[in-house]
C-alpha positions in Angstrom: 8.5 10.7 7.4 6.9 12.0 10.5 6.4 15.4 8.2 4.2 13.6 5.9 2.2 11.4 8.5 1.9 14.5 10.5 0.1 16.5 7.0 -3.0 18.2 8.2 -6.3 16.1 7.2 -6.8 17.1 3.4 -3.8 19.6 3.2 -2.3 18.7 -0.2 1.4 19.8 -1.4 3.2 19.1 -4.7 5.7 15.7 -3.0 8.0 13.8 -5.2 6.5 10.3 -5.1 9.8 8.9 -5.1 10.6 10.4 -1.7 6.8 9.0 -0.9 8.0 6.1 -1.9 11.4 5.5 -0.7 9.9 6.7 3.4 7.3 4.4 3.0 9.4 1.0 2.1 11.8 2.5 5.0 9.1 2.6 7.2 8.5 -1.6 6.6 12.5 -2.4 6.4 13.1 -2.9 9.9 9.9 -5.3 9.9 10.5 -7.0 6.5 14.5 -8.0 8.2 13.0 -9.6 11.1 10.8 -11.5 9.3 13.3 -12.4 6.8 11.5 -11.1 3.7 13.5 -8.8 0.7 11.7 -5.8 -0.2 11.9 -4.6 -3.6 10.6 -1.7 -6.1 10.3 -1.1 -9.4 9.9 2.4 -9.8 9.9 5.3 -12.8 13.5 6.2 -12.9 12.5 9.9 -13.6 10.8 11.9 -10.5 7.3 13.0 -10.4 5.6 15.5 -8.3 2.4 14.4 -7.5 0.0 17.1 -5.7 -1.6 14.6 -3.0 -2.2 14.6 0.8 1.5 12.4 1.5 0.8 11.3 4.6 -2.4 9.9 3.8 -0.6 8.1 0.5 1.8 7.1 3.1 -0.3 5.5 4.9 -2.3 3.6 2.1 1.7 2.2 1.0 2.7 1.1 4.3 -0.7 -0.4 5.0 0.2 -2.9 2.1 3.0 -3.4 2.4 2.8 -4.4 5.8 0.3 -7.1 5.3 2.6 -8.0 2.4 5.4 -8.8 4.6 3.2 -10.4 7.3 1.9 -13.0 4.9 5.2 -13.7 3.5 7.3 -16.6 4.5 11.1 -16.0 5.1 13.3 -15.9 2.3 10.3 -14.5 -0.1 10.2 -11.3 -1.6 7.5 -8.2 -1.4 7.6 -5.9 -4.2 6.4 -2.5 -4.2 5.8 -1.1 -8.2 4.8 2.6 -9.5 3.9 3.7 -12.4 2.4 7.1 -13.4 0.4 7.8 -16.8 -1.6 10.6 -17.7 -3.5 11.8 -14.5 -3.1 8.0 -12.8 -0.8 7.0 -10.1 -0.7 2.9 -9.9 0.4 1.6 -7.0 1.1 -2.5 -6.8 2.3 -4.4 -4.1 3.3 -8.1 -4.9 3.9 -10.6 -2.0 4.7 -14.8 -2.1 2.4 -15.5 0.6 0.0 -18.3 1.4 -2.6 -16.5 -0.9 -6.3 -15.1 0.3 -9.4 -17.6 -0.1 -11.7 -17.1 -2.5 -14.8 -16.8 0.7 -12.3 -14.1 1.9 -11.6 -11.8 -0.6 -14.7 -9.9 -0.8 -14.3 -9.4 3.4 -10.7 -8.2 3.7 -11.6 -4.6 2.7 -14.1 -4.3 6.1 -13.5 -3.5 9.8 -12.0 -5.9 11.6 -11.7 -8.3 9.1 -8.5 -10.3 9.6 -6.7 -14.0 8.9 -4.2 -13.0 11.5 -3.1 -15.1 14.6 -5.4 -13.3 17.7 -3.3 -10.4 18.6 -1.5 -10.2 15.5 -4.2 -7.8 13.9 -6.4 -5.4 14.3 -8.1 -6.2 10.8 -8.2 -2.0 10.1 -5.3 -2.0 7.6 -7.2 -2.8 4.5 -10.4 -1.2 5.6 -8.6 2.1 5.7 -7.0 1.6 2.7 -9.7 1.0 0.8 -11.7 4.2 2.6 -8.7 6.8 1.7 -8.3 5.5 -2.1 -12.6 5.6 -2.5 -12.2 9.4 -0.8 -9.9 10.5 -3.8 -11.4 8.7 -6.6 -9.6 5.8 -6.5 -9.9 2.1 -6.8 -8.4 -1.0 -5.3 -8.4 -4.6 -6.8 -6.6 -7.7 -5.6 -6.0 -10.4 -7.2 -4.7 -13.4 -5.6 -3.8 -17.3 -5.6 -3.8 -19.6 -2.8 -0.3 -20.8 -1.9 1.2 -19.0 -4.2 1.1 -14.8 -4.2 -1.7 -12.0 -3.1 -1.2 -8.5 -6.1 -3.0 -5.4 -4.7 -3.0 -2.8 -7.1 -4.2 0.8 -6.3 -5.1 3.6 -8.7 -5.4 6.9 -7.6 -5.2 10.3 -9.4 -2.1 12.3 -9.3 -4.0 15.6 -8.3 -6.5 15.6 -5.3 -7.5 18.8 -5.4 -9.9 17.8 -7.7 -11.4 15.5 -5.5 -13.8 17.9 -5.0 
């Protein structure tokens, strides 16, 4: 894993996403099991080789996942999905938490920004998300219901050397 975080800015390789994948839900297991919350994936069963920047995707996966599992009440379940068609990576992380308010969704994606306990949160997760997936032509929507679940999905393309 520290391979891929440690990626030089915009240096892009062929990476299977499944090992993209599989180190970021390992990065968020020891988290997820103190907190009590099952993580799960739904993933293509056949590998993929994606030509992208890994640590950067990395970073955009653990991001959500993170706040996934931080809004999550023990005993729920945050699920990380994947799918790849054509040219389009789709990236979906599902969580049972307490939901994001209506007045709130269109703030989470800036600086600072955060619904967390002071010193819980530095409110930067999402607003780097959302900066790395806008850099390679992606997009990011959420949708989400309060008290019941929060979906972020993420499309990126599957090459971003043609980001430019």
């Amino acid at each position: 894993m520290l391979a891929l975080v440690r990626q030089e800015p915009g240096k892009l390789s062929d990476i299977s996403l499944q090992i993209i994948l599989e180190q970021s839900l390992s990065a968020l297991a020891h988290r997820a099991q103190v907190r009590r919350v099952q993580l799960e994936s739904s993933v293509p069963d056949d590998d993929v080789f994606i030509k992208v920047n890994g640590g950067e995707l990395v970073q955009i996966i653990v991001n959500l996942l993170a706040n996934a599992v931080d809004a999550s009440p023990a005993g729920s379940t945050v699920t990380l999905r994947a799918r790849v068609a054509g040219d389009q990576l789709t990236l979906t992380v599902e969580d049972q938490g307490s939901g994001i308010r209506e007045e709130d969704l269109e703030k989470i994606f800036e600086p600072f920004f955060t619904t967390k306990a002071p010193g819980e949160g530095t409110g930067l997760g999402l607003a780097l998300v959302s900066t790395m997936v806008e850099a390679h032509r992606g997009r990011v929507t959420v949708r989400s219901e309060v008290g019941v679940e929060t979906s972020i999905e993420v499309t990126l393309p599957t090459n971003w050397s043609l980001d430019q």
